[in-house]
C-alpha positions in Angstrom: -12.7 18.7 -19.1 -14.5 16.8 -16.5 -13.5 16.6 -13.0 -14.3 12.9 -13.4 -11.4 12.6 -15.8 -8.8 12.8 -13.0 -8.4 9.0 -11.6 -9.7 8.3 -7.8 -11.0 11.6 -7.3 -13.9 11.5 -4.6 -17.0 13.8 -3.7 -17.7 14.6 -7.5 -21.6 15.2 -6.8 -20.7 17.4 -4.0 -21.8 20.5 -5.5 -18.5 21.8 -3.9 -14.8 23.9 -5.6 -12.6 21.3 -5.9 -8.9 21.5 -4.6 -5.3 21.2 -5.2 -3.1 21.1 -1.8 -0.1 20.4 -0.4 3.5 21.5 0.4 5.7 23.2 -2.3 8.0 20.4 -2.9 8.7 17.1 -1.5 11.2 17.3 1.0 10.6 13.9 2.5 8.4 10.7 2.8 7.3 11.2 6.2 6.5 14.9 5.2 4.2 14.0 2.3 2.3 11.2 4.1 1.8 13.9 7.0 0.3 16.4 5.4 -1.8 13.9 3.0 -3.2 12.2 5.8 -4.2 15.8 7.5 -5.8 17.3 4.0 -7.6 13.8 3.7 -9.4 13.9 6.6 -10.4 17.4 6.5 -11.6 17.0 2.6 -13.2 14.5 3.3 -15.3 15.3 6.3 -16.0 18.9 4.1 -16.7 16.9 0.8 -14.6 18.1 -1.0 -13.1 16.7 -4.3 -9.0 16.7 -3.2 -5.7 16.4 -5.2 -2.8 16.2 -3.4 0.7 18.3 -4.7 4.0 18.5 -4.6 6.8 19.7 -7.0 8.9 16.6 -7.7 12.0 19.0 -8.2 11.8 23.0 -8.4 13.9 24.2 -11.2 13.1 27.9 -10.9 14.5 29.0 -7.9 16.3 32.8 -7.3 19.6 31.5 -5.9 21.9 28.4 -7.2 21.8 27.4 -3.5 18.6 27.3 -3.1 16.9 23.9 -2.4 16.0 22.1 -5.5 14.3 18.7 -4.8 15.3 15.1 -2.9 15.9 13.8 -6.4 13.7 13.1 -9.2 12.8 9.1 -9.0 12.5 9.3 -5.4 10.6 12.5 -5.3 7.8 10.9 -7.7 7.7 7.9 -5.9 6.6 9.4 -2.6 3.9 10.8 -4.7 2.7 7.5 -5.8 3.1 6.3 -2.2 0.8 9.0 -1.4 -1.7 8.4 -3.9 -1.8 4.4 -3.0 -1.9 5.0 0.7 -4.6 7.7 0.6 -6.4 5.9 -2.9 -6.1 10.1 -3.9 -4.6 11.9 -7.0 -1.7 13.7 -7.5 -0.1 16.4 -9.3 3.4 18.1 -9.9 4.7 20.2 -12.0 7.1 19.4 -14.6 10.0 21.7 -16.7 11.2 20.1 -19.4 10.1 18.0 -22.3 11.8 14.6 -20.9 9.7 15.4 -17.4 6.3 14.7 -18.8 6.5 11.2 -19.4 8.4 10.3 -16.2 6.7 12.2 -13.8 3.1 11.0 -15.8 3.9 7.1 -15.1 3.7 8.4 -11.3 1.1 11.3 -10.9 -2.3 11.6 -12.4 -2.2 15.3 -13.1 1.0 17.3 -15.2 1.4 21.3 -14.0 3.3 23.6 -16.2 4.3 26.3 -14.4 3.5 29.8 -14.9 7.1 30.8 -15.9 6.8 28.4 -18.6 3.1 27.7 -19.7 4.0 29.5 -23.5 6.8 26.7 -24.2 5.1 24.5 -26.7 7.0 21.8 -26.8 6.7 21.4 -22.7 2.5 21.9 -23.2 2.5 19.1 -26.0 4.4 16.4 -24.0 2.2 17.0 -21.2 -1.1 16.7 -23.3 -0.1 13.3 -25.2 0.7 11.4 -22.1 -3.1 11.5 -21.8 -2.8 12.9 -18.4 -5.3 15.9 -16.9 -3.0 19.1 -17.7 -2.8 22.6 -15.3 -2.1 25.6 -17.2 -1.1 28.1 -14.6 -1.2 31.4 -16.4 2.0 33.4 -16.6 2.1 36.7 -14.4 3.0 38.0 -17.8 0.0 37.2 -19.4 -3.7 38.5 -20.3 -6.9 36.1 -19.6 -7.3 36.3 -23.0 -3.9 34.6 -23.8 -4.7 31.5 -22.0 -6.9 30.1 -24.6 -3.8 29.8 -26.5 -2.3 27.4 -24.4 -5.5 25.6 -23.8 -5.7 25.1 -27.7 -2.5 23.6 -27.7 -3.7 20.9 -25.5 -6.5 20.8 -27.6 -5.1 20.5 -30.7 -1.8 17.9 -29.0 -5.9 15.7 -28.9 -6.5 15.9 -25.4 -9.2 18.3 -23.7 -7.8 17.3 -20.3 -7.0 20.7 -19.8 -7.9 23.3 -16.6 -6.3 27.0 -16.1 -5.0 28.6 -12.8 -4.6 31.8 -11.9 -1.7 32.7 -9.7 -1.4 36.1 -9.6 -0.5 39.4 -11.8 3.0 41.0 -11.3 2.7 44.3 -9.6 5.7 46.3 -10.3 8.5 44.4 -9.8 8.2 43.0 -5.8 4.1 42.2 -5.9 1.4 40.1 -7.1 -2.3 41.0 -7.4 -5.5 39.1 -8.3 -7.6 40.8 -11.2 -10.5 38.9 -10.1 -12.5 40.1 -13.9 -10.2 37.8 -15.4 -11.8 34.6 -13.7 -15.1 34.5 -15.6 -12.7 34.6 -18.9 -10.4 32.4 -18.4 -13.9 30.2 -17.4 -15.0 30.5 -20.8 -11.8 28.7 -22.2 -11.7 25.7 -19.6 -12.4 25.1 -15.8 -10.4 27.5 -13.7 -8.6 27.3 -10.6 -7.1 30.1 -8.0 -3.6 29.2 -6.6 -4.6 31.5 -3.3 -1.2 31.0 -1.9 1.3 31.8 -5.2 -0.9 34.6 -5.9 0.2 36.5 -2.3 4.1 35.6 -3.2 6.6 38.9 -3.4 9.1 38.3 -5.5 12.4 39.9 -6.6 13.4 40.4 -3.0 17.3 41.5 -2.7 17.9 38.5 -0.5 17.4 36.3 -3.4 14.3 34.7 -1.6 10.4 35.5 -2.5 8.7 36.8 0.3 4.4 36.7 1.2 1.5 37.5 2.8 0.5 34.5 4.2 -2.2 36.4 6.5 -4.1 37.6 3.5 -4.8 34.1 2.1 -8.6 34.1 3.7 -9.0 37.1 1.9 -8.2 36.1 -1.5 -9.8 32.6 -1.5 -13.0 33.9 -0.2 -13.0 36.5 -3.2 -12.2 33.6 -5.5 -14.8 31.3 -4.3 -17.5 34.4 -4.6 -16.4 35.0 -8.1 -16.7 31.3 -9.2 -13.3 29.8 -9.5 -13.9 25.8 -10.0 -11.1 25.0 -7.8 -8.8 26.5 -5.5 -4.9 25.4 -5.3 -3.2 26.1 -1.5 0.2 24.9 -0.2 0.4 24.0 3.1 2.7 22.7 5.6 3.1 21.8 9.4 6.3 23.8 9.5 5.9 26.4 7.2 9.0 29.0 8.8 11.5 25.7 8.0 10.2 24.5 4.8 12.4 24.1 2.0 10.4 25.8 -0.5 8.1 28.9 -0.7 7.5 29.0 3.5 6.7 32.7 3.1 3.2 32.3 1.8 2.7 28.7 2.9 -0.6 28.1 5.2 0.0 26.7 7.9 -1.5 22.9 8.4 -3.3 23.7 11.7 -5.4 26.4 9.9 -6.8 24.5 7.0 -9.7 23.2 8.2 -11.0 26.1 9.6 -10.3 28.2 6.2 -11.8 25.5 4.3 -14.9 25.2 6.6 -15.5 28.7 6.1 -14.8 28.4 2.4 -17.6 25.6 1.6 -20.0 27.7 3.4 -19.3 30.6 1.2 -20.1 28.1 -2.0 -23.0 26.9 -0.5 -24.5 30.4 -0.6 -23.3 31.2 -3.7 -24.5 27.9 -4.9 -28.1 28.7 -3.8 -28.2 32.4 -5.3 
């Protein structure tokens, strides 16, 4: 897998981690535009290669009432707004089989979610669309496992494949970063850190997963230090009233500075 491979990616010979950002889940046109246009200009003063995301629709949620999307079709074309206003990828995440090749005529980049990244069938359809394919590794699952999943992509005749880690369930309420895994998973395809999943805490009784948004510093630095290829952050300007994962969302104001910091971390580490 080549970074190259993703369509309208920019800043490819920048020596730099490449990254994945944006809010949870589309909640609105002028939303998505918002926070491209903000990620866009920081990434691109920092040089730094930039995918914008966005769940289309969120099918794993804790509570039937919980929000689920804005609808599919309309969802996926604000992402293709997004890409043709900003001339940037995009990625989302899809659940079932029939998602891949609707939500691939719109994005440049298919996610299977951590919950579901050992369903075959869903891995398949996303490889033969032709379309760049994130693996986030189930908080069930060893480093080891996820060159299983990156054969089947393989063996589907696609190597358009890249892992992310997003955490390691800690008893039944916590998530934790087993930073020895990253130079593993490496070994098997470029790897990514989803900073902001991996500070989630799940299972609370209210029925909505809780975070620790103030650690998300800590863990990206760790992750840029130990190598990752790319880093994977949601963000919003309104984090308390988003309709998805607010908990462990970074706010929009403090990107730039976390980034800044974060380049100059792989600049070092670069030069070691």
């Amino acid at each position: 897998m080549n970074l190259k491979d993703v369509p309208k990616i920019k800043h490819t010979a920048s020596n730099n981690f490449f990254l994945l950002c944006g809010p949870c889940a589309i909640e609105s046109e002028d939303m998505a535009l918002r926070i491209a246009e903000k990620v866009v200009e920081i990434t691109n003063k920092l040089e730094i290669p930039y995918i914008f995301k966005g769940s289309f629709k969120k099918a794993n949620r804790s509570r039937i009432d919980s929000f689920t999307g804005i609808g599919d079709e309309k969802a996926l074309k604000i992402l293709k707004k997004v890409s043709d206003t900003f001339d940037i990828p995009t990625v989302t995440d899809i659940h079932e089989i029939s998602d891949a090749a609707l939500a691939a005529q719109y994005v440049d980049v298919l996610q299977i979610p951590a919950f579901l990244v050992r369903q075959t069938d869903l891995v398949v359809a996303a490889a033969e669309t032709g379309k760049v394919v994130n693996l986030k590794k189930g908080q069930f699952m060893s480093p080891e496992a996820m060159k299983h999943a990156v054969q089947k992509v393989k063996d589907s005749g696609s190597d358009k494949a890249w892992i992310t880690d997003r955490g390691t369930m800690f008893g039944y309420q916590d998530m934790i970063v087993d930073f020895r895994g990253i130079p593993t998973m490496r070994e098997y395809a470029p790897t990514v850190l989803d900073v902001t999943h991996s500070l989630q805490q799940p299972n609370q009784s209210a029925g909505v997963t809780g975070g620790r948004p103030d650690m998300i510093e800590t863990i990206a630095r760790a992750g840029i230090v130990n190598h990752v290829d790319g880093l994977f952050i949601e963000t919003h300007f309104d984090p308390a009233n988003a309709k998805s994962d607010g908990a462990n969302m970074l706010h929009l104001d403090n990107l730039e500075s976390l980034l800044t910091n974060l380049v100059a971390i792989r600049k070092t580490v670069n030069s070691l």
